[in-house]
C-alpha positions as a Markdown table, in Angstrom:
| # | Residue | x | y | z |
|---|---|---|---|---|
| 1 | Unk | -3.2 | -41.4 | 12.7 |
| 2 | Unk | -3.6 | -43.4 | 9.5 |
| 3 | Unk | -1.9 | -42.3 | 6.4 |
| 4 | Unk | -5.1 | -40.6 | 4.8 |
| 5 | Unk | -5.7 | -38.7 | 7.6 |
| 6 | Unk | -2.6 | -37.2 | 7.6 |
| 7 | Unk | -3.1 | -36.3 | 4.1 |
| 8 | Unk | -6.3 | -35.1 | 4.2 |
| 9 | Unk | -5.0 | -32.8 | 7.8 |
| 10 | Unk | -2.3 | -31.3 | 5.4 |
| 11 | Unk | -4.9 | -30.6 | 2.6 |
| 12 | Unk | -7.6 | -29.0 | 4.8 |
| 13 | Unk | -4.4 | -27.1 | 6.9 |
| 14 | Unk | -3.3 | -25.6 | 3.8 |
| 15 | Unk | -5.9 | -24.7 | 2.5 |
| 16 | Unk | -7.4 | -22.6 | 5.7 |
| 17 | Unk | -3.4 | -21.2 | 6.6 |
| 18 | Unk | -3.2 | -20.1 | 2.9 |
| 19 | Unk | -6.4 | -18.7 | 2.0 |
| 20 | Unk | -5.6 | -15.2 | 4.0 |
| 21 | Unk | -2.7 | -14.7 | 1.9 |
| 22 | Unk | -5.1 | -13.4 | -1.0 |
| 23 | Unk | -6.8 | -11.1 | 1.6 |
| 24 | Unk | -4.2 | -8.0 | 0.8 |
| 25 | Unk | -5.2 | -7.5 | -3.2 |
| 26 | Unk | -4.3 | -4.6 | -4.7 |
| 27 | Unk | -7.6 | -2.9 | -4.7 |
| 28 | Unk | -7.3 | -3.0 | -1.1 |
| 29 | Unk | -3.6 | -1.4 | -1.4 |
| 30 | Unk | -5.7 | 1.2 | -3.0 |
| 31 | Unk | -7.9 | 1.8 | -0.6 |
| 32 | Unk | -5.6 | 1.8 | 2.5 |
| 33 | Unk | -2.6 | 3.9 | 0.4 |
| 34 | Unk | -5.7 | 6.9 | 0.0 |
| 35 | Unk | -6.9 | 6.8 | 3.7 |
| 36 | Unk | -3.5 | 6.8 | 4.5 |
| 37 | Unk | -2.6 | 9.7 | 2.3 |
| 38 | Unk | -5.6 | 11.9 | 3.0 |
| 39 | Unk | -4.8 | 11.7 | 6.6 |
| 40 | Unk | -1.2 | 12.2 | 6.7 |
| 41 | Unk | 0.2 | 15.1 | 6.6 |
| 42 | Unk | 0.8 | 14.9 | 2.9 |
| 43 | Unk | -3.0 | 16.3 | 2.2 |
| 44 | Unk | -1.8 | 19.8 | 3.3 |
| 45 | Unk | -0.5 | 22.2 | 0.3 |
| 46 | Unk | 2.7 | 23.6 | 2.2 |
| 47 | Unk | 4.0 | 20.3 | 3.1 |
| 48 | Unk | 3.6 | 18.9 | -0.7 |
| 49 | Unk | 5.4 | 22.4 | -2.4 |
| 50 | Unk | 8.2 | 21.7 | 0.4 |
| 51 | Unk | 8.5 | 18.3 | -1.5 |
| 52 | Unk | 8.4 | 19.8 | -4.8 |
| 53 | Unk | 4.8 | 18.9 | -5.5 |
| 54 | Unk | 2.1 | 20.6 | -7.0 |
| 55 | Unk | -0.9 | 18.3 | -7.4 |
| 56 | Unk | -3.0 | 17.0 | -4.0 |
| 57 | Unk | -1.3 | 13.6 | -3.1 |
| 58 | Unk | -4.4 | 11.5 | -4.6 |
| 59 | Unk | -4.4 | 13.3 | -8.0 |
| 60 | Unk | -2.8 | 10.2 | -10.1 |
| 61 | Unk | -0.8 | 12.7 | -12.4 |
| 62 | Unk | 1.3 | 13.5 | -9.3 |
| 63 | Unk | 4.7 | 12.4 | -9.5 |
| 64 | Unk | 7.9 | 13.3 | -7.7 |
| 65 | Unk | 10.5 | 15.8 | -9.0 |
| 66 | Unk | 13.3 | 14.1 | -10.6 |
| 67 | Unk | 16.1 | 16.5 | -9.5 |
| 68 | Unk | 17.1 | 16.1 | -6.5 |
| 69 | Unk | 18.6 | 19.4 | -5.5 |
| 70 | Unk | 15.7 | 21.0 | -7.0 |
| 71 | Unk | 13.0 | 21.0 | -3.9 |
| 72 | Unk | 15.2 | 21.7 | -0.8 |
| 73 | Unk | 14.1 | 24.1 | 1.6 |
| 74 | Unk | 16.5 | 27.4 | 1.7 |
């Protein structure tokens, strides 16, 4: 293989292996974290109060308790 060749091989091979990499943006975080969410078990109200949470999981107020010995079950 000549010595341009090569180069150009390691050009076009970077460029296709690295392209996927920006695939996984954060909009698509987004979007997979709420599927996620709204399936889990985390979408039902008991579960959430037994974590100390009053908001559904996709309200973007929701935040988690800061105590810690605050939400355990009795």
């Amino acid at each position: 293989m000549s010595r341009l060749t090569s180069k150009l091989f390691g050009v076009v091979s970077a460029a296709v292996l690295g392209a996927p990499a920006f695939a996984y943006e954060m909009p698509t975080h987004r979007v997979l974290s709420e599927q996620a969410a709204a399936k889990s078990r985390l979408s039902q109200p008991d579960v959430l109060a037994d974590l100390g949470l009053t908001k559904p999981i996709t309200d973007p107020t929701q935040t988690f308790p800061i105590d810690y010995g605050s939400c355990r079950r009795k």
